[in-house]
DRENSE-965747 format. One record per residue (C-alpha): residue number from 0; residue in one letter; x, y, z. Coordinates in pm, 1 decimal. Example, Ala and Ser with C-alpha at 12.3 -4.5 7.8 and 13.67 -1.06 7.14 Angstrom:
+-----+----+----------+----------+----------+
|   i | aa |     east |    north |       up |
+-----+----+----------+----------+----------+
|   0 |  A |   1230.0 |   -450.0 |    780.0 |
|   1 |  S |   1367.0 |   -106.0 |    714.0 |
+-----+----+----------+----------+----------+
//
This chain:
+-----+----+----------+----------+----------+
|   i | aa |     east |    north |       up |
+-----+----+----------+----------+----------+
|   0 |  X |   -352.6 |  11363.8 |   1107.6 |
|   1 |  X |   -271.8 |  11528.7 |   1456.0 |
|   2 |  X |    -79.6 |  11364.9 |   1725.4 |
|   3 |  X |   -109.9 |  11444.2 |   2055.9 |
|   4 |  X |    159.5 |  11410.2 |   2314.5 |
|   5 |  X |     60.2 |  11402.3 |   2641.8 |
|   6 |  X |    138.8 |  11606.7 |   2905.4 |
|   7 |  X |    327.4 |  11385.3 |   3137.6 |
|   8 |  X |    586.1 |  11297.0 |   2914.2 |
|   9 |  X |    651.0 |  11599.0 |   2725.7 |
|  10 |  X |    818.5 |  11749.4 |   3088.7 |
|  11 |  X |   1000.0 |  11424.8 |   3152.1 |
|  12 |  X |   1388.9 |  11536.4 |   3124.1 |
|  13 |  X |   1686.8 |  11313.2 |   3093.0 |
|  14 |  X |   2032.1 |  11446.4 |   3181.3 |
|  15 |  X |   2351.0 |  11200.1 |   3223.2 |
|  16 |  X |   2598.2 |  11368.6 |   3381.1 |
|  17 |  X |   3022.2 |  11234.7 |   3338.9 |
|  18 |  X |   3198.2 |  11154.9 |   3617.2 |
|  19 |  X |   3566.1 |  11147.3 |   3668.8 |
|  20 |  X |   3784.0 |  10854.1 |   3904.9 |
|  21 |  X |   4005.7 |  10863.6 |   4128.2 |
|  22 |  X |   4359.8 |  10731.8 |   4122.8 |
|  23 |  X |   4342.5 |  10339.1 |   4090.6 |
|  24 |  X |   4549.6 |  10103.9 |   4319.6 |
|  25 |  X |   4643.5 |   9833.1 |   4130.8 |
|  26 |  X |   4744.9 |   9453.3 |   4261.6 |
|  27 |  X |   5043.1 |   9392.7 |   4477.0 |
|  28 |  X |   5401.3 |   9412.5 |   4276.9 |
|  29 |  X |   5282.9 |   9633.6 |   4036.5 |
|  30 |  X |   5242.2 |   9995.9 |   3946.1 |
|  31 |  X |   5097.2 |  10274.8 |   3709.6 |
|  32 |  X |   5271.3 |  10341.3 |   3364.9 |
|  33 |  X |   5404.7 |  10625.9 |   3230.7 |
|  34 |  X |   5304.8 |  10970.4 |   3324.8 |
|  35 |  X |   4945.8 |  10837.3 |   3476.4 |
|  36 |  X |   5143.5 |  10777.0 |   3789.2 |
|  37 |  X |   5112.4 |  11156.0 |   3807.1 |
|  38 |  X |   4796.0 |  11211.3 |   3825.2 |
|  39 |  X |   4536.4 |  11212.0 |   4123.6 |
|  40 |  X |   4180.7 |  11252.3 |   3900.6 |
|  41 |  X |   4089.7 |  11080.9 |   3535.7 |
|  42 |  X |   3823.0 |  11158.1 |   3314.8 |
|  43 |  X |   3533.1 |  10912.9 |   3212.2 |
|  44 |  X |   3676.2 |  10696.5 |   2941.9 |
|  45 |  X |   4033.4 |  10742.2 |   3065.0 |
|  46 |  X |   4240.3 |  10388.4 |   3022.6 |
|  47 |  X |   4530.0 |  10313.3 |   3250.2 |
|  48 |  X |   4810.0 |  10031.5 |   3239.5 |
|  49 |  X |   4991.0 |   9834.4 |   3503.7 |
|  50 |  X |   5323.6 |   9719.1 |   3497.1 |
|  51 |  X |   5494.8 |   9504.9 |   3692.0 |
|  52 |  X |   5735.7 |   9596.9 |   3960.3 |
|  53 |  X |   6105.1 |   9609.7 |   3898.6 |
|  54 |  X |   6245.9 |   9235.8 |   3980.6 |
|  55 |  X |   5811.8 |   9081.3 |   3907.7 |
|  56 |  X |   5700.2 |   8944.0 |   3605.0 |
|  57 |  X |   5331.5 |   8902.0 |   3383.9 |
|  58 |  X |   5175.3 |   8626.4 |   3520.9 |
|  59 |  X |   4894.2 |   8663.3 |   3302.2 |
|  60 |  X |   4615.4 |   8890.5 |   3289.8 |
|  61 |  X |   4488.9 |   9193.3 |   3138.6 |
|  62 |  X |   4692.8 |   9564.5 |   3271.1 |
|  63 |  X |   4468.0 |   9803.6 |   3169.2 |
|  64 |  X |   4110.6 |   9908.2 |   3288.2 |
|  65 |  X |   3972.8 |  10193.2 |   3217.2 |
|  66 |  X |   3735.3 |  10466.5 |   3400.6 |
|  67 |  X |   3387.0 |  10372.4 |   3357.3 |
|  68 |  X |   3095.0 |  10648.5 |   3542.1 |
|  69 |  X |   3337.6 |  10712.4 |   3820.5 |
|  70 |  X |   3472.4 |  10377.8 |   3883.5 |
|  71 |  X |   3750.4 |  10134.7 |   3760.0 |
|  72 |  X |   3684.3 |   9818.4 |   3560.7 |
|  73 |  X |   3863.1 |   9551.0 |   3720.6 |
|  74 |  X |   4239.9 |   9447.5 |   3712.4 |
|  75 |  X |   4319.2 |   9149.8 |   3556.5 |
|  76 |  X |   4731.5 |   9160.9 |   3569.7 |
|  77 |  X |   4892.6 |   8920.8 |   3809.1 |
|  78 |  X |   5281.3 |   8955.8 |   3870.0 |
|  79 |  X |   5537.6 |   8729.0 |   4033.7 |
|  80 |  X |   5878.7 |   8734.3 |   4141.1 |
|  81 |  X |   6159.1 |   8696.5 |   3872.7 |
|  82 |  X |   6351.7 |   8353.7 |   3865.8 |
|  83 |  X |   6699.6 |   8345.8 |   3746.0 |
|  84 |  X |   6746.4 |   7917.6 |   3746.1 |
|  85 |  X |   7047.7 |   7785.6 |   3773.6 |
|  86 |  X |   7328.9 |   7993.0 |   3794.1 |
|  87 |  X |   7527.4 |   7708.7 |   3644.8 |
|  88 |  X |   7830.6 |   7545.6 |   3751.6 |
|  89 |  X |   8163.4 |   7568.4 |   3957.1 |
|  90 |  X |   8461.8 |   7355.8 |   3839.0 |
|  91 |  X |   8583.1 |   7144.4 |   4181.4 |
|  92 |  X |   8251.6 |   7332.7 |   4398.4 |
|  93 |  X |   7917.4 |   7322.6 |   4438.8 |
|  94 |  X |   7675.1 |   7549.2 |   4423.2 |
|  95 |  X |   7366.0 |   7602.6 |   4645.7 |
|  96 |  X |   7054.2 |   7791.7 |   4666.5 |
|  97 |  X |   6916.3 |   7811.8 |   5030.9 |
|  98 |  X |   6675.9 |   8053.5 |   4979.7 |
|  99 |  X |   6570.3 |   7981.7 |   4599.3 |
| 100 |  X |   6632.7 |   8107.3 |   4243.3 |
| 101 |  X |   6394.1 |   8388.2 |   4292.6 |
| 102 |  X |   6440.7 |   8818.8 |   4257.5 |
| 103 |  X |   6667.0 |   8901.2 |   4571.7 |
| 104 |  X |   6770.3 |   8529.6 |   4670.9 |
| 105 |  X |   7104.7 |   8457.8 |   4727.5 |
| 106 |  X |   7311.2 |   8182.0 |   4618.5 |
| 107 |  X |   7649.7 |   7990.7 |   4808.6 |
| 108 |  X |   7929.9 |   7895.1 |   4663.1 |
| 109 |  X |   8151.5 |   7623.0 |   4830.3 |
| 110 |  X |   8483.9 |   7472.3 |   4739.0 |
| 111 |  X |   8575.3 |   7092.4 |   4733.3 |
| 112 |  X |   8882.8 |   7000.9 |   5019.4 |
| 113 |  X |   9217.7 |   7149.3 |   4904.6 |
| 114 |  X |   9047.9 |   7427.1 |   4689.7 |
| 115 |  X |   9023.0 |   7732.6 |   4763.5 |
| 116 |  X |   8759.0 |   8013.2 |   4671.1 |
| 117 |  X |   8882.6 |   8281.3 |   4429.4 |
| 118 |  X |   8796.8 |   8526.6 |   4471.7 |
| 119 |  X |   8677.9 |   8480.8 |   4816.5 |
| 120 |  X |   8325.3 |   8549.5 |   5034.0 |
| 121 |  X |   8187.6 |   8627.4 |   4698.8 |
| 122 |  X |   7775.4 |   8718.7 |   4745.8 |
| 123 |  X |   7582.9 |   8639.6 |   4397.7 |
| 124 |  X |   7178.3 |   8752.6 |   4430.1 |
| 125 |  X |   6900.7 |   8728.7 |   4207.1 |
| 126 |  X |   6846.6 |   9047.1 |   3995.2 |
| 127 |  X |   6535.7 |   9191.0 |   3754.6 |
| 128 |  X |   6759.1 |   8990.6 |   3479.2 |
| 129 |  X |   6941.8 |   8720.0 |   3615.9 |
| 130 |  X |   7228.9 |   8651.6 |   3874.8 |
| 131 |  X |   7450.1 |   8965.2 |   3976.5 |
| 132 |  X |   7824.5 |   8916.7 |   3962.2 |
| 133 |  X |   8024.3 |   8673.0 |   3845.8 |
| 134 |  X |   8045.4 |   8312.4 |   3986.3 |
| 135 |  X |   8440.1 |   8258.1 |   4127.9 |
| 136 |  X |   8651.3 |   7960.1 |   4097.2 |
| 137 |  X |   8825.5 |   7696.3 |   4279.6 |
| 138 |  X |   9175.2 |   7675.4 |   4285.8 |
| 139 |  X |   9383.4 |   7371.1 |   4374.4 |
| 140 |  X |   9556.2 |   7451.7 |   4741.7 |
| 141 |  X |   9942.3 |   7409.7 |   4725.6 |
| 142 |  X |  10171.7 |   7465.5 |   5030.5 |
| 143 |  X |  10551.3 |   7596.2 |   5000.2 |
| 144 |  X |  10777.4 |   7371.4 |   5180.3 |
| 145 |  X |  10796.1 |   7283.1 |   5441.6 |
| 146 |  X |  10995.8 |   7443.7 |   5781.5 |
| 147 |  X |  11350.8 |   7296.4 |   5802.2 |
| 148 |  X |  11516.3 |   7177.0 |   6122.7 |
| 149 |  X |  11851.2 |   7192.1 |   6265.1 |
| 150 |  X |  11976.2 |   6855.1 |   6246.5 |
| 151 |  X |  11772.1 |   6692.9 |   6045.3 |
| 152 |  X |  11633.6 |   6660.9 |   5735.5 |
| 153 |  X |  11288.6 |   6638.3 |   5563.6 |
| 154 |  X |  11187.2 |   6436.0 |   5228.9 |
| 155 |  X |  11066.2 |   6482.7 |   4950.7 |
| 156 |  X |  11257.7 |   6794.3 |   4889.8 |
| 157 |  X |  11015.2 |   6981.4 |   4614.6 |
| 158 |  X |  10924.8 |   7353.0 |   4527.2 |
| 159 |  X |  10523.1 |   7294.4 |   4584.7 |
| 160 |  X |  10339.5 |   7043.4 |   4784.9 |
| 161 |  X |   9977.6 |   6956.3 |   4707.6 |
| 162 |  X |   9696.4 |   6922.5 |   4961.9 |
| 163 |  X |   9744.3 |   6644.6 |   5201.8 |
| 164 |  X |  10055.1 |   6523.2 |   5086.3 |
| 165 |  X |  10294.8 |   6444.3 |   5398.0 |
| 166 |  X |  10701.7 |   6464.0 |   5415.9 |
| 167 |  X |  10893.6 |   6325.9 |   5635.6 |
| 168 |  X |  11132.1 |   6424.1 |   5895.1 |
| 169 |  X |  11451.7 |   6213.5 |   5995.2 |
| 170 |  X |  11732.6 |   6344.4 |   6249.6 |
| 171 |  X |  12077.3 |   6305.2 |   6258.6 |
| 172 |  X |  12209.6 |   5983.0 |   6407.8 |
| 173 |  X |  12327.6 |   6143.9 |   6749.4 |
| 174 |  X |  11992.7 |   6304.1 |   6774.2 |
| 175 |  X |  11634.1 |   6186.4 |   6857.0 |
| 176 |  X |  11292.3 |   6362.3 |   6716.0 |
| 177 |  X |  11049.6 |   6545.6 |   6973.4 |
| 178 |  X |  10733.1 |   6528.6 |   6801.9 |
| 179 |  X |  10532.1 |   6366.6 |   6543.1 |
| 180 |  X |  10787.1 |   6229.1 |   6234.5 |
| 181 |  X |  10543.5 |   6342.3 |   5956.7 |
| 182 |  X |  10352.4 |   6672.8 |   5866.9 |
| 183 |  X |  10063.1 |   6735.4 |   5605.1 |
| 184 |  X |  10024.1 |   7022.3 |   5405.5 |
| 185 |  X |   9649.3 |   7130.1 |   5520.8 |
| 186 |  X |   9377.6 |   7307.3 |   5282.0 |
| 187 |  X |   9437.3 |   7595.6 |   5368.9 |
| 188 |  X |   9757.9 |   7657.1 |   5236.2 |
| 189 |  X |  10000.8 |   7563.2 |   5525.1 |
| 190 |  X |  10181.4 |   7309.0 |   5721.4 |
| 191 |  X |  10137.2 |   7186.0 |   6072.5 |
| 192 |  X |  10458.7 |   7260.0 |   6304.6 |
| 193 |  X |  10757.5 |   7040.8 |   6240.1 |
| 194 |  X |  10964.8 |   6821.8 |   6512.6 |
| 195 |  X |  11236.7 |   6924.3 |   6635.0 |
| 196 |  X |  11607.9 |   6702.7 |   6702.8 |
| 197 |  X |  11780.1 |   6692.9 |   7002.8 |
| 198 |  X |  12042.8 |   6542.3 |   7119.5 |
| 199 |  X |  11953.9 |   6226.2 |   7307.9 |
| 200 |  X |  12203.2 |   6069.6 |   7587.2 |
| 201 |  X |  12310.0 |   5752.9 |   7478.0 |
| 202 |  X |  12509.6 |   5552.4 |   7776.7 |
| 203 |  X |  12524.8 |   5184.5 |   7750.5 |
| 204 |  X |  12627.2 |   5011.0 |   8024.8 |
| 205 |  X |  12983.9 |   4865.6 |   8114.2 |
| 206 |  X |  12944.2 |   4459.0 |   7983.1 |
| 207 |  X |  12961.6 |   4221.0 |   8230.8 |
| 208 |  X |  13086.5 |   3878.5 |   8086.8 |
| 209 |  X |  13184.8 |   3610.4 |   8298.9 |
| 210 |  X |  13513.0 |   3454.8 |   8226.6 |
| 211 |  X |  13636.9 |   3694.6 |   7992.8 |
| 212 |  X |  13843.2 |   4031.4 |   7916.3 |
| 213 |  X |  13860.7 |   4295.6 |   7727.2 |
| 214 |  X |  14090.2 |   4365.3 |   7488.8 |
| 215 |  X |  14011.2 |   4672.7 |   7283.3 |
| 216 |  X |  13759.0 |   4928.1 |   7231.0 |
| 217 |  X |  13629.2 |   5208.9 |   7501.7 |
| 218 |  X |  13609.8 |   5259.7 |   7847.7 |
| 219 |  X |  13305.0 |   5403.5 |   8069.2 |
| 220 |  X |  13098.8 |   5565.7 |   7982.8 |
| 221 |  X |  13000.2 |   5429.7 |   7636.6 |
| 222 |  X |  12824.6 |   5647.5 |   7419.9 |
| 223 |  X |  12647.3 |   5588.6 |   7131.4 |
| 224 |  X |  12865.5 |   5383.4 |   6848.6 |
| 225 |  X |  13101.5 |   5270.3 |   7103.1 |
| 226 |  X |  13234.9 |   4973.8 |   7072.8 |
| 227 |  X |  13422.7 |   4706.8 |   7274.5 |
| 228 |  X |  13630.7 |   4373.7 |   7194.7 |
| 229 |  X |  13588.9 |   4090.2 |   7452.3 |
| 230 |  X |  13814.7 |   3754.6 |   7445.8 |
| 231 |  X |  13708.7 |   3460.4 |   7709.4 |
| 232 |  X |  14017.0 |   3353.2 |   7961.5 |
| 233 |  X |  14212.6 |   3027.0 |   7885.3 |
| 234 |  X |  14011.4 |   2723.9 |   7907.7 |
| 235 |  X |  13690.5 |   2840.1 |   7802.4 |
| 236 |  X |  13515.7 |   2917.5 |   7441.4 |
| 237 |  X |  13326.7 |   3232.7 |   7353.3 |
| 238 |  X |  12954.8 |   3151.8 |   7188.0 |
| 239 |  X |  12866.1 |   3481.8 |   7042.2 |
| 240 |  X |  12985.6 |   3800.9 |   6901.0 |
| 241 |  X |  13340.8 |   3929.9 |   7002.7 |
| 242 |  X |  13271.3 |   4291.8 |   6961.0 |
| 243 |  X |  12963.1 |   4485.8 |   7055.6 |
| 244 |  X |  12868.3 |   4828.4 |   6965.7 |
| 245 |  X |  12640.0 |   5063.2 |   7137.5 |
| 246 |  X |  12326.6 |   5153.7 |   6949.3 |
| 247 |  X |  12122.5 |   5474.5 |   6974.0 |
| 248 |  X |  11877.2 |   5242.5 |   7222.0 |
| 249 |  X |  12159.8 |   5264.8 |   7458.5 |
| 250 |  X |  12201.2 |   4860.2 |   7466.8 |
| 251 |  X |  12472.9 |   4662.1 |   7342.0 |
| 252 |  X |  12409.5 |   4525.6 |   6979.3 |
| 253 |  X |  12466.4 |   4188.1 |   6920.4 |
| 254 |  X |  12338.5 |   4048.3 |   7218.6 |
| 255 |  X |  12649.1 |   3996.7 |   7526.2 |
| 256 |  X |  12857.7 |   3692.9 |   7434.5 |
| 257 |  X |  12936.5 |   3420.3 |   7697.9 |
| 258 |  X |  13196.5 |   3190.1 |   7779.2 |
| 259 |  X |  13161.7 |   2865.1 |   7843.3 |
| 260 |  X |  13429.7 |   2624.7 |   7944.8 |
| 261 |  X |  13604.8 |   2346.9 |   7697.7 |
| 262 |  X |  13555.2 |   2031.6 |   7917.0 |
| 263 |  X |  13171.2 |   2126.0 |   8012.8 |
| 264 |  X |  13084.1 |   2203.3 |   7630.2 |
| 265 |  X |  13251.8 |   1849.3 |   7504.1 |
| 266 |  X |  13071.7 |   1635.0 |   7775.1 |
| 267 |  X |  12756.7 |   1810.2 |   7738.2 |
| 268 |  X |  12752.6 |   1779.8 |   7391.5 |
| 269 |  X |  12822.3 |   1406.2 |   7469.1 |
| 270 |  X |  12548.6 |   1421.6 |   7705.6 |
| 271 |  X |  12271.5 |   1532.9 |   7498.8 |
| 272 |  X |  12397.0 |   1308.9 |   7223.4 |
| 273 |  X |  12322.8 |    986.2 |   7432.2 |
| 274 |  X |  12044.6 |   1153.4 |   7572.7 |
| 275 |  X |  12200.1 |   1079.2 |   7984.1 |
| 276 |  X |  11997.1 |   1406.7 |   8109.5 |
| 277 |  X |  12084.4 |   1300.6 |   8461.1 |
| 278 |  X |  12420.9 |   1287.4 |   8442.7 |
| 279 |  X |  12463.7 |   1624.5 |   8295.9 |
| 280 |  X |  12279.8 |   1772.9 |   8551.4 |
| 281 |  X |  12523.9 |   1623.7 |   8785.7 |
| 282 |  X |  12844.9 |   1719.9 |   8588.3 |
| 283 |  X |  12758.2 |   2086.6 |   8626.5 |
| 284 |  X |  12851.7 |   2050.5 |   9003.8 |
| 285 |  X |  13222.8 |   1894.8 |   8980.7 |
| 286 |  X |  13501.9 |   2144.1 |   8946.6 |
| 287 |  X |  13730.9 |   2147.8 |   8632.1 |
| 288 |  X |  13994.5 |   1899.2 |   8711.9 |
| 289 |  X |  13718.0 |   1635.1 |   8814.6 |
| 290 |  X |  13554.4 |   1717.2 |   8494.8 |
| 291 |  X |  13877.3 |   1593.1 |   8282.0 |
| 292 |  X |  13879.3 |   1273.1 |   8463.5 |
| 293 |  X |  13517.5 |   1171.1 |   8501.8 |
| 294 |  X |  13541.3 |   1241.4 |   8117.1 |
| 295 |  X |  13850.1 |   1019.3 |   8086.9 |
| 296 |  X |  13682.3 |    741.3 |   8284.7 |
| 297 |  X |  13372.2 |    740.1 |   8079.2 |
| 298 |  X |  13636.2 |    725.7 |   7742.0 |
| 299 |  X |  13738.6 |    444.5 |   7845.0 |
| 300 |  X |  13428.3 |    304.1 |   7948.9 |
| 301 |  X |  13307.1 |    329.1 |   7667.3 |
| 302 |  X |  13603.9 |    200.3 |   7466.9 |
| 303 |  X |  13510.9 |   -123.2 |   7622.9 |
| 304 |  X |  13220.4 |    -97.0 |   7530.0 |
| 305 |  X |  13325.7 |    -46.2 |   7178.6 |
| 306 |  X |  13174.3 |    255.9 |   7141.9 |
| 307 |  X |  13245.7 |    582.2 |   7017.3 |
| 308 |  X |  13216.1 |    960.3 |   7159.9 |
| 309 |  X |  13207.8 |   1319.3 |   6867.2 |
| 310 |  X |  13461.5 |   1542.9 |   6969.4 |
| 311 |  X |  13633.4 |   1366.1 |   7214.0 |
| 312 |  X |  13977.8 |   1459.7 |   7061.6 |
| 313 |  X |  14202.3 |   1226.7 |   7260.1 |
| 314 |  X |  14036.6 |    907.0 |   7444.8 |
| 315 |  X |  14289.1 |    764.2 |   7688.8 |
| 316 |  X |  14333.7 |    696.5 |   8048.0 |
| 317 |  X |  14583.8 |    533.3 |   8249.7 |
| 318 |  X |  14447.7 |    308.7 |   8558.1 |
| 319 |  X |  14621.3 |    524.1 |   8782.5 |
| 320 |  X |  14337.7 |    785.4 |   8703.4 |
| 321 |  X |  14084.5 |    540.3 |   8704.6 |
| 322 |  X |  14171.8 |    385.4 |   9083.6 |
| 323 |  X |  14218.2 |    760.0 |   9216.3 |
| 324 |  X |  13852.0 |    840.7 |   9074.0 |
| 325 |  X |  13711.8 |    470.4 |   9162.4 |
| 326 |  X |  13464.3 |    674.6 |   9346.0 |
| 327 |  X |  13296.9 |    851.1 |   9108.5 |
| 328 |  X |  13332.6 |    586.2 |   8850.3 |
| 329 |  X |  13100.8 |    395.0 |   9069.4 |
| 330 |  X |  12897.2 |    688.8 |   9105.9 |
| 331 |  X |  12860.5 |    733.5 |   8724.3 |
| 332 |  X |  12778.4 |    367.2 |   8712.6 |
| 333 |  X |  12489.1 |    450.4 |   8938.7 |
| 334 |  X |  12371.3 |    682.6 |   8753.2 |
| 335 |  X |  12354.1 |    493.2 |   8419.5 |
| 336 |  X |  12200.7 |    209.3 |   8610.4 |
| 337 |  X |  11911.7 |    473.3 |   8708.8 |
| 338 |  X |  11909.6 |    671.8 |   8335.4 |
| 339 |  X |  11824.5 |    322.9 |   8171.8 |
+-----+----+----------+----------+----------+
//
């Protein structure tokens, strides 16, 4: 049996011709491997590989493709940036991450009050493999001591002082402080300026006591931790301390004594005994010798009355005293008839 081709087909020629590509461009982040990144041209049926940039990591996705009649199959290889996490933790700081954890983010590092960073303005960033550098540390902030002062004296007396803790400053008894009586050792190491002493003027006044001398002690002007000795003249008592001494306050320490006379201090104890307000009133405005005898006169008024006076010490009168002050015996009568 013959076949017969025919005539159309038998010229019909098929020729496939290769064709090479041209560099490929891969996705962002990433880059050729190896020596490929050489070339400019690759052959049909060439493969390639991705990688990921330095600091970018396989998110997934196939990294090769390969050359396929002059084109590229496509790229499946996604990369992303590198996280480092947490760089962990700083004993008395904190740590934090205002731009993220991510390849070229950088981290702070912050000490607690009274600590201090060592060592310091350290810069940590994010690297291809983790955090660069090492983290520093927080050290507790001690100050020496404190500045001394001339006259004067500062407590507690110690070699270190810890953050925030305060001494105190005192001066010498002739001398006052100008400034504040307590400093702080701050965080950063230091204290604040200290007070100083000087020498204050201390000038109390001359006393002025009624009715009474003095006997001992200085003469203007009085400084400080002079003292004088008062006594009262003759007929009168002294209610308060004999001897005053001047204090840094420049004022006299107790409080100035008085003197008050015998007579007045009997009857008006009398007085406010018995209650006769009026009549002690009056009594202040008779001199000292009428005094004694109104006194007498209401002794023995009152001895016929059968009654009985504190303190009196002697109770007698003759009626020679009592006709010469008729008067004011009269008056006193008045006056008792008004009291009640």
């Amino acid at each position: 049996q013959t076949w017969q081709i025919p005539v159309h087909l038998s010229l019909s020629v098929f020729f496939i011709v290769a064709q090479d590509c041209s560099k490929p461009v891969g996705g962002d982040n990433m880059g050729l491997k190896g020596d490929d990144i050489l070339l400019q041209t690759f052959p049909e049926g060439k493969k390639v590989t991705f990688v990921c940039n330095n600091g970018y990591v396989t998110a997934g996705g196939s990294p090769s493709i390969t050359c396929t009649a002059g084109n590229w199959t496509t790229l499946m290889l996604k990369c992303e940036r590198y996280n480092c996490g947490s760089a962990g933790e700083v004993a008395n700081g904190n740590i934090d991450y205002p731009e993220g954890t991510e390849f070229g983010d950088k981290l702070v590092v912050t000490c607690n009050p009274c600590y201090n960073m060592v060592p310091n303005n350290v810069q940590l960033f994010c690297g291809a493999q983790g955090w660069l550098g090492r983290l520093p540390t927080c050290e507790v902030v001690t100050c020496d001591p404190p500045p001394t002062v001339a006259n004067g004296v500062v407590t507690p007396v110690k070699d270190s002082y810890d953050c925030s803790e305060v001494v105190q400053y005192k001066c010498q008894n002739d001398y006052t402080l100008s400034g504040s009586s307590s400093i702080s050792c701050s965080e950063h190491g230091t204290f604040g300026p200290a007070p100083t002493c000087v020498r204050k003027l201390v000038q109390c006044e001359d006393p002025k006591i009624d009715n009474a001398d003095q006997i001992e002690g200085s003469r203007p002007p009085h400084g400080y931790m002079s003292t004088v000795t008062y006594e009262c003249k003759s007929g009168y008592v002294m209610k308060g301390g004999r001897t005053l001494t001047c204090g840094i306050d420049s004022q006299w320490s107790p409080a100035l004594p008085t003197c008050q006379s015998k007579s007045l201090i009997e009857i008006t104890t009398w007085c406010k005994s018995v209650k006769y307000v009026t009549l002690h009133i009056l009594l202040s405005v008779f001199s000292l010798s009428d005094q004694i005898c109104i006194f007498c006169v209401l002794c023995l008024w009152l001895n016929l009355k059968k009654e009985k006076i504190k303190k009196s010490g002697f109770c007698f009168c003759s009626q020679f005293f009592f006709f010469i002050y008729v008067k004011k015996l009269l008056a006193i009568n008045a006056i008792f008839k008004v009291s009640g």
